[in-house]
Phi, psi and omega in degrees: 000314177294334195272342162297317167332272188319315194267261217323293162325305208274353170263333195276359169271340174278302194287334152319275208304326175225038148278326158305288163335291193322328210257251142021333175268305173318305195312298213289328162299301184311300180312306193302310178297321169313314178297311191294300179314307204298336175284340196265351177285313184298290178352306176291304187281312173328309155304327176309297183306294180311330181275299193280342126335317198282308209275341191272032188271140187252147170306113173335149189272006186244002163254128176256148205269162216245029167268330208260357156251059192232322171221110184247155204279144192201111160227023179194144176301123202232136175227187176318121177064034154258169190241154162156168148297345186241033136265295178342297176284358143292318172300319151342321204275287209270009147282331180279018157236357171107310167334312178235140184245089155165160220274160178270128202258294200110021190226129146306124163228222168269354173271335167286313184282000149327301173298295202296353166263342168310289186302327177300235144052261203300348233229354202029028158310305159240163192232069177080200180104227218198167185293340183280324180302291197237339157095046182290133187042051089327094178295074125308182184298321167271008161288306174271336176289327178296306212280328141336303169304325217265344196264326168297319182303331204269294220293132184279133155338127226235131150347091211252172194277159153340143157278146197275151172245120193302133159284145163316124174231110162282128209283176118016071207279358147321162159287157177193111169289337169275001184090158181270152177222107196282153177268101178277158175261179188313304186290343178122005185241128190300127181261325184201164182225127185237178200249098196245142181214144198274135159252174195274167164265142183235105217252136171238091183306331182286350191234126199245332189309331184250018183308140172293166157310305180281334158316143141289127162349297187283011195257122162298145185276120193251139196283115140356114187269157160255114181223155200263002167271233199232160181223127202247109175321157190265297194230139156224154254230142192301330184251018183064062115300115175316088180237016163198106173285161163263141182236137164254104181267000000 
């Protein structure tokens, strides 16, 4: 009976430590698999991270994009060994054109003034010399003026607006010796055609009776044309006195 104790006791110690292994090999599976997500996890955002980098590259600030070099402001003659922002938007210019392969400094050197007899050149602006002669790489006036020209030309046309549309005014089939002369509204479109015609003055210094109201005393009374338009004085006299009317029909 004691030696079934004992070998019971010597199993059941033995069956402790490995049921403890048992228990310690699962934990350690668990573990391994967990340590394996967690790599396939770094794995993942590593790529992640490397792609949105890649896409995220910003242009260097010494190449300009070719809305902000497409017309650069130039208001004075620039040559070998001037400085400033406006040889930079030139270079700026004539890198976006192929001309100069190389970054905008903002110092004319020899490469720029190379590129501008080049662009001069293809652009038939100057036709060979030398900067002394013919102003060959030289940005002058007529130089910036082509390139001005040349930056409008590239440019697409703006829409224009619609023309306003006139209703038809038919003139007048009457006579008229001096011509119908059409009368326009704000916009530009005839409205009516009317006729002004000079008549002579018919003056009586002696008849005060049929005088307008509005005449001065001292003014000849000049006669009225009778017209079935309208009728406006014509001509007046140094002393603002009427002496000759008009009729518009």
């Amino acid at each position: 009976m004691r030696t079934l104790r004992v070998a019971s006791f010597t199993l059941l110690a033995l069956l402790v430590p490995l049921a403890a292994y048992a228990q310690s090999t699962n934990d350690l599976t668990a573990l391994l698999a967990q340590i394996t997500a967690l790599e396939q996890q770094i794995n993942s955002l590593a790529g992640t991270t490397s792609v949105t980098t890649a896409t995220n590259v910003s242009v260097p600030s010494s190449q300009p994009s070719n809305s902000s070099a497409s017309c650069p402001s130039l208001s004075r003659t620039i040559s070998f060994g001037s400085t400033g922002s406006d040889v930079s938007s030139l270079q700026a210019f004539l890198i976006t054109k192929g001309f100069l392969q190389a970054t905008a400094t903002g110092y004319f050197g020899n490469l720029t003034q190379s590129a501008v007899a080049n662009w001069q050149e293809s652009n038939e602006v100057v036709a060979g010399g030398d900067a002394v002669s013919t102003g060959l790489g030289i940005a002058g006036p007529k130089t910036r003026a082509a390139i001005f020209a040349s930056c409008v030309d590239s440019h697409p046309a703006l829409p224009t607006a619609p023309a306003k549309q006139c209703l038809p005014v038919s003139q007048p089939q009457t006579d008229c010796p001096t011509g119908w002369q059409p009368v326009d509204d704000a916009a530009g479109c005839a409205t009516y055609y009317q006729c002004s015609i000079s008549l002579p003055s018919t003056s009586n210094p002696y008849s005060t009776s049929t005088a307008s109201p509005t005449t001065p005393a001292s003014c000849p009374v000049v006669q009225q044309p009778i017209c079935s338009g309208t009728v406006t004085p014509f001509q007046t006299s140094a002393n603002g006195c009427v002496v000759s009317y008009q009729c518009s029909i």
